[in-house]
C-alpha atoms as one frame of an Amber mdcrd trajectory, in Angstrom:
protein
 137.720 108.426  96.465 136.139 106.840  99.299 132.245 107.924 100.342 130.236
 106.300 102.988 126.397 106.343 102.138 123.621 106.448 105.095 120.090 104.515
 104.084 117.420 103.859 106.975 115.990 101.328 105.054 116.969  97.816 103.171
 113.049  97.501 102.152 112.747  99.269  98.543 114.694 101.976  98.054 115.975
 100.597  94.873 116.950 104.039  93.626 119.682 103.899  95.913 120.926 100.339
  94.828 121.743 101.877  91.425 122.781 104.831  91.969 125.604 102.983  94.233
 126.178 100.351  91.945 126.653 103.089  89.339 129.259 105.155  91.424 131.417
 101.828  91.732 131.542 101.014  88.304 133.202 105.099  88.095 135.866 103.743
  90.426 134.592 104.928  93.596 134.897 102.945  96.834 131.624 102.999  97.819
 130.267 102.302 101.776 127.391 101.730 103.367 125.212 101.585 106.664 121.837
 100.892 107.089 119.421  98.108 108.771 119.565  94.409 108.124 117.437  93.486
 105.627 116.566  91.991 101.765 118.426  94.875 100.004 121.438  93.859 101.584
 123.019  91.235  99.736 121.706  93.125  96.534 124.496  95.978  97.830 127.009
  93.303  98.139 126.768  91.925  94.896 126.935  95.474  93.206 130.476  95.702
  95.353 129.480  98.024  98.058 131.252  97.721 101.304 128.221  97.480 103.445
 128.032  98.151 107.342 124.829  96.912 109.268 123.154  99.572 111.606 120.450
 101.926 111.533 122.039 105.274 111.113 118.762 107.759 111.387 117.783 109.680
 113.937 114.745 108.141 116.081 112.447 110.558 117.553 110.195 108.096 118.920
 112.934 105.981 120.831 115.806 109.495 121.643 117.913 106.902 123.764 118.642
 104.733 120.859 120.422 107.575 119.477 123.277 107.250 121.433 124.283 104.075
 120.485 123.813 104.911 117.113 125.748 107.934 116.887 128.599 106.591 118.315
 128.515 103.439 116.100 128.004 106.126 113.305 131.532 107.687 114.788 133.336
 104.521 114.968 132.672 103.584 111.408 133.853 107.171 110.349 137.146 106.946
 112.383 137.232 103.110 111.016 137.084 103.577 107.263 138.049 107.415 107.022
 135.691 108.503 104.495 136.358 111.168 102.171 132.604 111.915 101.983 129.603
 110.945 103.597 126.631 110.852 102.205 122.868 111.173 103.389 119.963 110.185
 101.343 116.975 111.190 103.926 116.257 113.851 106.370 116.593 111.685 109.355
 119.969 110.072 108.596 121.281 113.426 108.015 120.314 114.758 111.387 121.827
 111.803 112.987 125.009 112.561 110.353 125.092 116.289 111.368 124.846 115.573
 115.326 126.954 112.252 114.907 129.936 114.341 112.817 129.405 118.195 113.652
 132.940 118.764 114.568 134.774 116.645 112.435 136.144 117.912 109.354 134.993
 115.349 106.734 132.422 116.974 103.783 128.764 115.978 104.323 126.478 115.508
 101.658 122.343 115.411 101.652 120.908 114.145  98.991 117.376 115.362  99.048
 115.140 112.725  97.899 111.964 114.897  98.243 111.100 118.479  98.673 107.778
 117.967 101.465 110.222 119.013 104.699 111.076 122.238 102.702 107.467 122.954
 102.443 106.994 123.250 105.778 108.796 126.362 108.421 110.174 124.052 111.215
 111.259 120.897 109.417 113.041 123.197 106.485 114.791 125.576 109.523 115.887
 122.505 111.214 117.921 121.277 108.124 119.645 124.851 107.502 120.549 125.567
 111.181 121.600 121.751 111.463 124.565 121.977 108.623 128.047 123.132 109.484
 130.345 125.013 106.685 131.246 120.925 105.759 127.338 120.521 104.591 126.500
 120.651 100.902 123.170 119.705  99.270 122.509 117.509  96.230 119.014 118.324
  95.003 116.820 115.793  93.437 115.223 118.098  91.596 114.785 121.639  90.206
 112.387 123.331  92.883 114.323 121.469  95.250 117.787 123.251  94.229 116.386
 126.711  93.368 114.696 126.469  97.002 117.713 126.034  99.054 119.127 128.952
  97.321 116.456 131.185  97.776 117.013 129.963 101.512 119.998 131.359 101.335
 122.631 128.853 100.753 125.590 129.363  98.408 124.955 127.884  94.936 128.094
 125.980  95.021 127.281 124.345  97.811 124.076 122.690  96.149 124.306 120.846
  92.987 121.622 118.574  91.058 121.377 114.730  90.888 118.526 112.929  89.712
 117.587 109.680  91.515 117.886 107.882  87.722 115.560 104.807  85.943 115.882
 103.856  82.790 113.713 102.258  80.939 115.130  98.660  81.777 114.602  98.963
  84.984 110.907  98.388  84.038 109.854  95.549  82.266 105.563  96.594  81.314
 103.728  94.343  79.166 102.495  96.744  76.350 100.881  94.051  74.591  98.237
  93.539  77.191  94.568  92.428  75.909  92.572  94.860  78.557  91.984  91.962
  80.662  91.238  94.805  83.314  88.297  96.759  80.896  86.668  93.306  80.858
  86.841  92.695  84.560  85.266  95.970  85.326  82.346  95.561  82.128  84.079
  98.225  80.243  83.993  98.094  76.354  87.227  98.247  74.618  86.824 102.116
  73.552  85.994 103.302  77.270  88.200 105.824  78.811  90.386 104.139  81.591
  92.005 106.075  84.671  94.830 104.809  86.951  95.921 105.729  89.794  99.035
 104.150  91.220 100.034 105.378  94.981 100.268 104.653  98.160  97.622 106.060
 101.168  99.220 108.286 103.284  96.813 109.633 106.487  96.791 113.406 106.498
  99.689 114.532 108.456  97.796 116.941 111.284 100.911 118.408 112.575 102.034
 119.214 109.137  98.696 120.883 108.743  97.218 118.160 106.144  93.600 117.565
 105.702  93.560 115.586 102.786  96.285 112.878 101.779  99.512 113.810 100.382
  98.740 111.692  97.263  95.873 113.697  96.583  92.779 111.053  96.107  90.386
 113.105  97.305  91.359 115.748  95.109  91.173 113.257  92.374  87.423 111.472
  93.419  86.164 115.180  93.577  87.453 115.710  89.982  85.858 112.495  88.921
  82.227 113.423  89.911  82.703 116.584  87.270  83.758 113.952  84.778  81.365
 111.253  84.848  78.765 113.713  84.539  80.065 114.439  81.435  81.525 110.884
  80.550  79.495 108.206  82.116  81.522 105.675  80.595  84.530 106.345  82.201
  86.053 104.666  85.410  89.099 105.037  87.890  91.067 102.139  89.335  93.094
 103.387  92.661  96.246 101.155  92.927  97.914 100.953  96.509  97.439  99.833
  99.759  97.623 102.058 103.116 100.963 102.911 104.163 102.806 103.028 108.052
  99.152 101.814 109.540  96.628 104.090 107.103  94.150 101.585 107.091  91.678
 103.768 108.343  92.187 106.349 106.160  92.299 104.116 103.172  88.860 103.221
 105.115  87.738 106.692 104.829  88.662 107.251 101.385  86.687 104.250  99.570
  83.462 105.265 101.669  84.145 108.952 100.714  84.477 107.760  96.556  81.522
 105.564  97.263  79.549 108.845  98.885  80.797 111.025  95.564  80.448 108.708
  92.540  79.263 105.102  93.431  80.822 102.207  91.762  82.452 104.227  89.042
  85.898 104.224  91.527  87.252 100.765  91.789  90.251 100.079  94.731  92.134
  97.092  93.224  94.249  97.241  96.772  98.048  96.610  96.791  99.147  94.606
  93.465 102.345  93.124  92.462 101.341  93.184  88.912 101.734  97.102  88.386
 103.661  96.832  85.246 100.822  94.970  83.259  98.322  97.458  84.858  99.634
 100.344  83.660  99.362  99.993  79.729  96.151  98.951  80.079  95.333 102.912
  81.202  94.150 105.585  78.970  95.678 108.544  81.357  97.560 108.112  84.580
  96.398 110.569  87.356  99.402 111.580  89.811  97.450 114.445  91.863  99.695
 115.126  94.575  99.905 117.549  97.254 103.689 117.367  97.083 106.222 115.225
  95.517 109.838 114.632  94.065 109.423 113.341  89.940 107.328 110.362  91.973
 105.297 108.494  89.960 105.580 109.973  86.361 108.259 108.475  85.841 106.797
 104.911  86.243 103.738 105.965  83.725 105.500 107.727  80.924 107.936 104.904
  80.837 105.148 102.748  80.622 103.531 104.880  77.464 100.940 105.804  79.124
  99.494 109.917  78.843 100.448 111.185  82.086  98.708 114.098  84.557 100.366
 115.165  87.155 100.089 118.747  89.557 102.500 121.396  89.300 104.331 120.098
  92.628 108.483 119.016  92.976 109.945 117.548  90.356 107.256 117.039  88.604
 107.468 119.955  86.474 110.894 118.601  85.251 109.478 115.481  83.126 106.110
 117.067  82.378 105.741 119.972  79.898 101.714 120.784  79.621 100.649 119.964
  76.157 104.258 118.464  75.578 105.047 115.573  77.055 101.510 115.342  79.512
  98.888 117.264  81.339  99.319 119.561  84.373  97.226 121.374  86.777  98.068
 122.977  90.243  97.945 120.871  93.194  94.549 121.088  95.475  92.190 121.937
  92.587  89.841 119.217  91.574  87.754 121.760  89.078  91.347 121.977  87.131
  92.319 118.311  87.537  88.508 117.586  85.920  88.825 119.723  83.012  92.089
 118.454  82.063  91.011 114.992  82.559  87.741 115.960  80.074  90.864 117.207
  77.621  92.220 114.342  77.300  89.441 112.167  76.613  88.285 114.214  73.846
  91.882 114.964  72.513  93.318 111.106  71.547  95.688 112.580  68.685  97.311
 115.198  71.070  97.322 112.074  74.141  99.094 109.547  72.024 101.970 112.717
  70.820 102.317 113.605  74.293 103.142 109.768  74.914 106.068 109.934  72.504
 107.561 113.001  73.682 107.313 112.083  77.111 109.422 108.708  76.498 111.841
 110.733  74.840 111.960 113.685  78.112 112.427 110.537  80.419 115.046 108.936
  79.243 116.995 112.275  79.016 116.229 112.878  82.679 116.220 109.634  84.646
 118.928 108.548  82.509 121.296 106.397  85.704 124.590 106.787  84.342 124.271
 110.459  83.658 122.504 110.713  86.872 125.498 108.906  88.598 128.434 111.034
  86.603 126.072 114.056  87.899 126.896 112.834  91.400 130.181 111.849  90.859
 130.901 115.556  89.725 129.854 117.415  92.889 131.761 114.744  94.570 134.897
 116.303  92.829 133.222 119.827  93.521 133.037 119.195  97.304 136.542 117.961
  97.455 137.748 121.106  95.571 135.643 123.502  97.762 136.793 121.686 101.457
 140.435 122.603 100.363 139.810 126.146 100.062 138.078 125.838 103.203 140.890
 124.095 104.935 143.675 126.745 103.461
């Protein structure tokens, strides 16, 4: 079996890197394309066959699409894919224009659900596909919502972007180095945040940040009333030129609660960060499993909103806390539960190591793709008879 992968990015994306190193180890001979960059030679190693171009769609530059879909239809025609397959929206518009009438299966593998949220951007996907199109959810709401679109079950299947716990390596035996840098005493109830700041999207109708830190500040002005003690730490820097917004946010904390919010800024020293936290706050607007999976691998109680995937790793009162999305009052008194609960906190944190690795687990999340892969195949012959 031969399936030819399209990334717009060699920066991060490490998801990606396993999931294709994963799918060659099952025997499949695994391609390629996206932009020059550090990622690259990682790909190589893993033995993928990779091709260097951009293959997304650019809306900002239209002209450059040209070149790139016939690039995209040269390496088709060149290594005669059985598959190819799409891992963001914009490399499967470029896949869909580049390939419409060619008969080869085309897969996108959703790796969030925020352009489904939203009329235009979830219309343009389903009018986009041809009967060759199939969808591999990351998630649950992700897969139920493409079939409540209207798209034939078997043309969506399931396929977690997996980590295991290996691929993190957090230093549980930390001495609160960061309660002591912020004058905290060794019993004081610590909040993390760990996210990038993404400036409110106007055309998507955003007012607040899709990461939700406003939502959280609010929240925290109910519980320091209530917990003086306590303090925040935001980790993350602005993302694709939100300086000004991360601007806006740090005066609007410093409006709201004073000094009791501290922005540590981007730091490459996340893993030893994170057990040092009481309860990790992930209060987002919208979201695929995101960053729960980082804190509960971590053992660290996890909140999260009622958003995406989300809902697939957290169980309230299980395996972590959960309140819906855009309600600080919720996220406070949740918060104030946990504080006051350590017993039920430190179960959740064992069950929620447990739900993970179940989950994220990356060789049952590869075999998962590797599965529809054989499903697709099956379905394009009774297409073709």
């Amino acid at each position: 079996m031969k399936v030819l992968h399209l990334l717009k990015t060699s920066v991060g994306a490490s998801w990606a890197l396993r999931q294709t190193a994963e799918l060659v180890k099952l025997g499949v001979d695994v391609h390629l394309a996206l932009p020059a960059g550090p990622m690259v030679e990682k790909y190589q190693q893993a033995g993928v066959n990779v091709h260097i171009f951009d293959p997304s769609l650019c809306i900002k530059k239209p002209w450059l699409n040209i070149s790139r879909i016939k690039k995209l239809r040269n390496l088709v025609a060149t290594i005669n894919p059985d598959i190819v397959h799409s891992h963001f929206v914009a490399t499967t518009l470029l896949m869909r224009l580049a390939l419409f009438s060619y008969g080869v299966a085309k897969i996108f593998h959703v790796p969030g659900p925020l352009h489904l949220e939203h009329a235009f951007f979830r219309q343009l996907d389903l009018f986009s596909a041809s009967k060759h199109d199939y969808w591999l959810a990351s998630c649950l709401w992700t897969q139920q919502k493409y079939i409540t679109c209207g798209i034939e079950p078997s043309r969506v299947g399931l396929a977690y972007y997996g980590v295991n716990e290996s691929d993190f390596t957090f230093d549980k035996n930390t001495n609160n180095d960061l309660k002591q840098i912020l004058k905290m005493q060794k019993d004081d109830f610590l909040l993390g945040m760990v996210a990038y700041f993404y400036a409110p999207k106007r055309y998507l109708g955003q007012k607040r940040g899709l990461k939700g830190h406003e939502d959280l500040i609010d929240a925290l002005v109910i519980v320091f009333n209530k917990y003086p003690t306590v303090k925040c730490v935001f980790v993350g820097g602005s993302w694709g030129g939100s300086e000004i917004y991360l601007e806006k946010v740090k005066q609007y904390a410093k409006d709201k609660v004073g000094d009791k919010c501290v922005f540590l800024g981007y730091r490459n020293d996340v893993a030893k960060l994170y057990p040092q936290f009481d309860l990790a706050v992930h209060p987002s607007h919208s979201e695929n499993v995101g960053g729960a999976v980082e804190s509960m691998y971590a053992g660290v109680a996890t909140l999260t909103t009622d958003v995406g995937g989300f809902p697939d790793l957290v169980i309230d009162g299980e395996t972590g806390y959960m309140v819906k999305a855009k309600d600080p009052l919720s996220l406070a008194n949740k918060i104030i539960a946990a504080i006051e609960n350590t017993p039920q906190r430190k179960l959740q944190i064992e069950n929620a190591l447990i739900k993970v690795k179940q989950v994220m687990n990356v060789q049952d999340n590869a075999n998962q793709v590797y599965e529809f892969y054989q499903h697709v195949l099956t379905f394009e012959k009774s297409i073709c008879k």
